[in-house]
N, C-alpha and C positions, 0 to 999 in steps of 0.2 A: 449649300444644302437647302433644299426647299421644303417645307411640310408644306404641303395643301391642308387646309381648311376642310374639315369635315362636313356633310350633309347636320341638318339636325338628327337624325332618326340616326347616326351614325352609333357605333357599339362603344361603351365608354371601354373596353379593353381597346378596340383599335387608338384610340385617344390616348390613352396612356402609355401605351407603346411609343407614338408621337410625341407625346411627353418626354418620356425617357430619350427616344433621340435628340431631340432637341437639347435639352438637360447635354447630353454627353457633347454634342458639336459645342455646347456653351462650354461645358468647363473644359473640355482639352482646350479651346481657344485660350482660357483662363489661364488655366496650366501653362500655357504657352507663353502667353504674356509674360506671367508674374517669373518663366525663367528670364525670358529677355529684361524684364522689371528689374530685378538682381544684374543682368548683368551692368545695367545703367546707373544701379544704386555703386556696384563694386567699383565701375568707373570712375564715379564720384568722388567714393571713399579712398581710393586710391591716387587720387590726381591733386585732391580738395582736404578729404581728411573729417572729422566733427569737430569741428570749428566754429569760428565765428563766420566764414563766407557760407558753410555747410548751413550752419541756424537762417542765416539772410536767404538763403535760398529755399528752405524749407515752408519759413514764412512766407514768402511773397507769394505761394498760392492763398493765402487764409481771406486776403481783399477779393481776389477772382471769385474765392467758393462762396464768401459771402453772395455775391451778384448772382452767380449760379443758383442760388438755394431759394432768394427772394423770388426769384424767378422759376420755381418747383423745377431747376435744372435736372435736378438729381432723382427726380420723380415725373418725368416726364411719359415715363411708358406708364406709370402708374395709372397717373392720372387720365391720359389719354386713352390708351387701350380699352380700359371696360368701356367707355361714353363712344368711341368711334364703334365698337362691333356692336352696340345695343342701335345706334342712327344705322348704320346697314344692314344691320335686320328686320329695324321697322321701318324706316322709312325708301330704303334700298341705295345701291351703289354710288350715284352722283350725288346723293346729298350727305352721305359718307365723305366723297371729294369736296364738297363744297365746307364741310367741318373743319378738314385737313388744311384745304387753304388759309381759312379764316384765321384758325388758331396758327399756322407757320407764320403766315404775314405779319401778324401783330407781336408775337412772342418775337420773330425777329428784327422790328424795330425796335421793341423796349429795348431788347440786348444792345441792339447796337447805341441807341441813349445812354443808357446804364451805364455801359464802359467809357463812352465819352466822359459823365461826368465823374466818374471811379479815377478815370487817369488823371485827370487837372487836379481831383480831391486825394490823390495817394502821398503827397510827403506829408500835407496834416495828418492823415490817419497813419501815416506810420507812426509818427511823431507821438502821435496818444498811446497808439495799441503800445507801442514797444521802443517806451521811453525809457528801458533796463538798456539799450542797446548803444554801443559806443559810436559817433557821428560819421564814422566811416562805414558800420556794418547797416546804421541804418540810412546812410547814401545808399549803398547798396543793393538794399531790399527796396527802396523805390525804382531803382532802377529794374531790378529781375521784376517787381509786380510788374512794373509799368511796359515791360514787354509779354508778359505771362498772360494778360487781362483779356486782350483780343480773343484769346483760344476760346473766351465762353462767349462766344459769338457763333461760333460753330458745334461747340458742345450742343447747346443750347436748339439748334435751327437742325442738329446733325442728329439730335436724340429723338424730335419730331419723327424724321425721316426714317428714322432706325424702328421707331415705335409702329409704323404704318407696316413697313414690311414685316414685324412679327404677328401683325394683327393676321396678315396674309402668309403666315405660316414658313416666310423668309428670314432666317436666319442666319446666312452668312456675310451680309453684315455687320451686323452685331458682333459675329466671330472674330470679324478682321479689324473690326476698330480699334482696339487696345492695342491688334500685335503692332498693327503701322504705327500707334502714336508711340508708345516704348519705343521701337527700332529708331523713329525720327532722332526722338531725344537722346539717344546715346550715341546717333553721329552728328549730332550737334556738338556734343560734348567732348568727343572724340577727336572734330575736325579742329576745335580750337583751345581743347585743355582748360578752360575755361568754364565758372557758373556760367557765366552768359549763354557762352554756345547751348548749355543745356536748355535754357532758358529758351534760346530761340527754336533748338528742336520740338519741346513742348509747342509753341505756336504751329510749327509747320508740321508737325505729328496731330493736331487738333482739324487742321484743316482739309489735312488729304484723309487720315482718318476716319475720323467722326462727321468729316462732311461731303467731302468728295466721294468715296466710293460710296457711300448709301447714297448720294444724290446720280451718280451712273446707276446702282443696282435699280433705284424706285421708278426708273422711268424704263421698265420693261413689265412693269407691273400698271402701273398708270399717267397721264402726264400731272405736273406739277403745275399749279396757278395760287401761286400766294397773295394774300392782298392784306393791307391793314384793315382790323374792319374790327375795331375793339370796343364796337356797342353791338353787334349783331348778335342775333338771336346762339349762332353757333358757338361762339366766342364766348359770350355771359353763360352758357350751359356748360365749358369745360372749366371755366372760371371758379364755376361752383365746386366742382370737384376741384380743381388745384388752389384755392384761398386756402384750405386748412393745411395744405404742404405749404406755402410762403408763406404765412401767418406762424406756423408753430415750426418745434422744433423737436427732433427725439435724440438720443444718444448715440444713432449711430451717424449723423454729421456732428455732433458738436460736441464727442468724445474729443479728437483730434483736436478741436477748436479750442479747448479747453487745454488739452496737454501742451500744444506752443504757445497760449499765453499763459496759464501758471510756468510754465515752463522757461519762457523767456524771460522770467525775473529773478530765476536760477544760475548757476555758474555759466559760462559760456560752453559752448558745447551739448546743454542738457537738452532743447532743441534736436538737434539731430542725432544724438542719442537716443531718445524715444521715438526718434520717426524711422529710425534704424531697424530697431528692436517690432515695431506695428508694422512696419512694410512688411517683413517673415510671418508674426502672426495670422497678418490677413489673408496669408497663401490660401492655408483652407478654408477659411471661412469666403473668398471670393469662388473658389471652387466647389465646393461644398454648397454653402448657401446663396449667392450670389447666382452663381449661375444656374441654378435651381430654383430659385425663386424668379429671375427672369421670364425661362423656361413655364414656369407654369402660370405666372401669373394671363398671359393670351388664353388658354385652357381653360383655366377657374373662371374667368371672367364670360366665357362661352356658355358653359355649364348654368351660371347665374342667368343671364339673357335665356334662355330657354328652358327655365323654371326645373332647373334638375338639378334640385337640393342636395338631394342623397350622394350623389354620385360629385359634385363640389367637393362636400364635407368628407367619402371616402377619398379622396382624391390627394384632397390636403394632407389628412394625418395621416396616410401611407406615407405621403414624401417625406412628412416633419419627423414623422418615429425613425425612418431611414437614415434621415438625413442627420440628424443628430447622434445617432449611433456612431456615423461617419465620422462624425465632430468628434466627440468625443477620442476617440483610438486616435484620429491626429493631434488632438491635446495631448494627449499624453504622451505620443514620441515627441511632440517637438516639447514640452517638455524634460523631461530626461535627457535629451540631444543637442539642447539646446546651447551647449559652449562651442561644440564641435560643425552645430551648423553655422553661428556667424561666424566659428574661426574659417570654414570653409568659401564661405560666400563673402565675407568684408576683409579678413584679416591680411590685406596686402598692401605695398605702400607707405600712405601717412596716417592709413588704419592700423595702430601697431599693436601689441598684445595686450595694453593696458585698454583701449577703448573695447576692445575684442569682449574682456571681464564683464566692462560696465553694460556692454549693449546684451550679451546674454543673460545677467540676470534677470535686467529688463526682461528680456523674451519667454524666460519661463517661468514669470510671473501674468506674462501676456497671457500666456497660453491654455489658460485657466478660464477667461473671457471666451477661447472658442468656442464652448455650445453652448451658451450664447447668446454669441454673435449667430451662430445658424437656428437657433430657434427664432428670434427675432424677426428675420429676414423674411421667414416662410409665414411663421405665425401670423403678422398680419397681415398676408393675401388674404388671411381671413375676411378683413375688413376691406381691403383694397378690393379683390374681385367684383363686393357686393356696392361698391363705390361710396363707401361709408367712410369717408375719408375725416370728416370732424369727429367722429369719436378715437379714428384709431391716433392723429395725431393732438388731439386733445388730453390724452393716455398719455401719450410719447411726451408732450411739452410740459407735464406738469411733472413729471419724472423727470425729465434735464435741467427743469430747474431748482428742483428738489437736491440732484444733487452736485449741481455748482457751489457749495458750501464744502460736500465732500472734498471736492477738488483743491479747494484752498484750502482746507486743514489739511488734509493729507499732506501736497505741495510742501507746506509751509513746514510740516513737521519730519518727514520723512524725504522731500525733496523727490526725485526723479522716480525711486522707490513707491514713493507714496502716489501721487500721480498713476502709476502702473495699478496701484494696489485699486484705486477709485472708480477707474476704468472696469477692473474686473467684478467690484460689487454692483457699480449702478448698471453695467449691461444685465448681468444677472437679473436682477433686480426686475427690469425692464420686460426682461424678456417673459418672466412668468407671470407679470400683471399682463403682458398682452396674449399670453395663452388661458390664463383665466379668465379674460373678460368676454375671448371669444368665445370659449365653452359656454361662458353666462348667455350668448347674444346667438349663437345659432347654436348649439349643443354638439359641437366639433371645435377644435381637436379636442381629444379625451387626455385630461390630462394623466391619468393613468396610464396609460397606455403610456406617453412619453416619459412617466415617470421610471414605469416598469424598464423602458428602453436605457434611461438614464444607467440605473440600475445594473442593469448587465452590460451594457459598454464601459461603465465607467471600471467596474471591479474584472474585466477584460483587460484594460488599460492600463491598470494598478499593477495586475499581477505580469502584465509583460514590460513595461517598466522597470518593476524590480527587478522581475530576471535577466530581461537585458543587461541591465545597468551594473547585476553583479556580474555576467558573465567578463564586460570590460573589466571590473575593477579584478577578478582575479584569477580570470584565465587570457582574457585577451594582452599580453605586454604592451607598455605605453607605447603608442605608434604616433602616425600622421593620424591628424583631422576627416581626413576624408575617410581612409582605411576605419577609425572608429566610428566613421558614422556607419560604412559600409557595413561592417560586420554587425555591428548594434543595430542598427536598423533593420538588417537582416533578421536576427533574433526576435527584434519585437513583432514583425510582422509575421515568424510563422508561429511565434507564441499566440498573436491575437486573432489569427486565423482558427489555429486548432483551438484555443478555447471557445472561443466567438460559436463556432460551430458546435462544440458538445453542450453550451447554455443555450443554443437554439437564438442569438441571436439574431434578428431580422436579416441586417446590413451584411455579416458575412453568410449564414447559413443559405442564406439566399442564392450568392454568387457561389457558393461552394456546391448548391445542388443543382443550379444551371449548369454549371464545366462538369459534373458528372453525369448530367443528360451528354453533355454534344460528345464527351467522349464515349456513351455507350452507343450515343447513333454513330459517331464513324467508324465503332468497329463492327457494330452490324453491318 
């Protein structure tokens, strides 16, 4: 799917419409994924079990994402996006290309140094990070790193690529990068029963993925010439903008980071017991926020370059009030559902009913981190758009370090429990210092307004919760997992429908007086 790039003088409703489609190719891709995502995890759990090979395999991405992160991997459209479309509007299209070279060339030789020296240095850093681990399981995880590592070579060079074509209103790459990399990895894993195989799928899911097809998509859009060139004027100007994403840190990389290594000095198993339980929680918050903030961040960043304040700041707190509304009604079913959905999605195999307990409570205690996690995500496009990239992750790093304390008390006292529980206050946390600071700093998002939002989605949530929740406990008879989610899920969604709409909910009242337009035009 291709959005074209608007005129300047273009209507910010035609925009927003663009918006919203984009937004949807993003998250059904998401959606898509994160089912193929499950069925890779259930593979796993079924073949492998939460274990000691499950923990060694969890970990050996945490050395990769380090390299990724030092290298603004994970904020590559961030950082890039606003700084390429401000050079092609001022300065015009080739010297756009001549940015995009510069900064591909360079970013993909450090990658490829970086992992060179990551590989030769990975049995010492296992050996530090996760010296809880018995000398077999951490053979092992040098081994899944030391094959897993390369992938951020094409992450890394494949997020470039993916970054250019959003800037050019192309989109489906992006769409298709996760479903390929998932699919890879579960017939890796499939072909040979094996971590490893997964481990190898991950490599060749990273490559065809995230680097192969946007590197076919981009070249019907323009040619590629990459060169090193890490003193050039290009280069040193996106540098600017990505030192505060490699420099700092926020909560939403180094939650995880946090949970497998307090984690790994826990029972065996507690590792991928919490990456169990965060793979399900991130469903919505990847769909919801994630692809939503993708989605808008090319948008907000246009809006900035052509001095159209107003229509930014409307822009943002329409999707953040929406969008957390959203969050919200998914917190709450997957909480309440939450036994019913790992027994559905893991419970087969050497995943047997007792991991099934431990991984749900986890999950509906996760579930509580949802909004969030989608406030966070949108929130600081605030800052990203306007390319204010030291403030917002000077905000984000002094808050993760703030609460890396929480994480080892909690950890230490409450174990797996606890951990989950630290998760869900420091996102919190997070996420309202950076909706306050934005308010402070352009007078958008209104926190009101997302409080008011809170407000009615959350007590939506509550009240179809409970009803669901009683209907199972005493009219639906104790059945199959699926059958209770089916019918309870059922329930909660036309409880949170029909109330959602009589409180004038934004998120549903919306779609509920859109489908009663189209059905009165087609019976007219």
């Amino acid at each position: 799917m291709a959005v074209e790039p608007e005129q300047p003088g273009g209507l910010g409703e035609a925009r927003a419409s663009r918006l919203g489609a984009a937004a949807v190719l993003l998250a059904a891709s998401v959606l898509l994924s994160r089912v193929i995502g499950y069925l890779r995890d259930v593979a796993l759990a079924v073949q492998v079990g939460p274990g000691p090979e499950t923990d060694a395999f969890f970990v050996a991405f945490l050395i990769p994402d380090v390299l990724n992160y030092l290298l603004a991997g994970g904020a590559l459209a961030i950082a890039f996006i606003p700084l390429y479309n401000r050079v092609r509007r001022r300065d015009g299209e080739e010297e756009g290309d001549r940015l995009f070279g510069s900064v591909l060339g360079t970013v993909g030789t450090f990658a490829i140094l970086g992992t060179l020296a990551l590989w030769l240095a990975t049995p010492a850093l296992v050996a530090i990070a996760f010296d809880e681990f018995d000398p077999g399981t951490q053979e092992l995880t040098v081994r899944l790193t030391r094959i897993v590592l390369p992938a951020q070579i094409f992450f890394l060079t494949g997020g470039l690529l993916r970054a250019v074509l959003m800037a050019h209103g192309r989109f489906a790459a992006q769409a298709a990068a996760p479903l390929v990399y998932n699919g890879a990895t579960i017939a890796g894993g499939l072909l040979t029963g094996t971590v490893e195989g997964f481990a190898w799928g991950v490599l060749v899911g990273a490559a065809v993925g995230n680097w192969l097809i946007p590197l076919i998509e981009i070249t019907r859009v323009k040619r590629v010439h990459p060169r090193f060139a890490p003193l050039s004027a290009h280069f040193r100007a996106y540098l600017v903008l990505a030192l505060p994403l490699m420099l700092g840190v926020s909560l939403v990389t180094v939650d995880e980071w946090y949970e497998k290594y307090f984690g790994a000095q826990l029972a065996a198993g507690t590792v991928a017991q919490l990456s169990f339980a965060r793979k399900l929680m991130m469903a919505p918050v990847a769909i919801v926020g994630q692809a939503v903030a993708a989605a808008a961040l090319p948008v907000l960043s246009r809006f900035y370059a052509e001095d159209r304040e107003h229509e930014l700041n409307e822009t943002l707190e329409r999707t953040l009030v929406r969008s957390v509304a959203v969050a919200l009604l998914a917190a709450g079913g997957f909480a309440v559902f939450a036994p019913a959905i790992v027994s559905v999605v893991y419970e087969y195999g050497r995943f047997d009913a007792a991991a099934s307990e431990a991984v749900s409570g986890l999950l509906a205690i996760l579930s509580f981190a949802v909004p969030g996690w989608v406030t966070q995500q949108i929130a600081v496009r605030a800052f990203y758009a306007r390319e204010e990239m030291w403030r917002a992750m000077g905000l984000g790093t002094g808050i993760a370090l703030l609460a890396l304390p929480l994480y080892a008390a909690f950890g230490r006292e409450a174990g797996a429990v606890g951990l989950a529980w630290a998760g869900v206050i420091a996102i919190s946390v997070n996420a309202l210092a950076t909706l306050l600071w934005a308010r402070a700093r352009f007078a958008a998002p209104s926190p009101v307004r997302w409080f008011e939002s809170v407000l009615r989605s959350g007590s939506v949530a509550l009240v179809a919760a409970f009803g669901s929740g009683w209907l199972l406990v005493n009219v639906v008879p104790e059945t199959l997992a699926i059958l209770e989610l089916a019918i309870g899920g059922a329930a909660y969604l036309a409880i949170a429908l029909g109330l959602g709409y009589v409180v004038r909910e934004d998120a549903v009242h919306g779609v509920v007086l859109a489908r009663l337009r189209r059905n009165k035009e087609s019976d007219a």
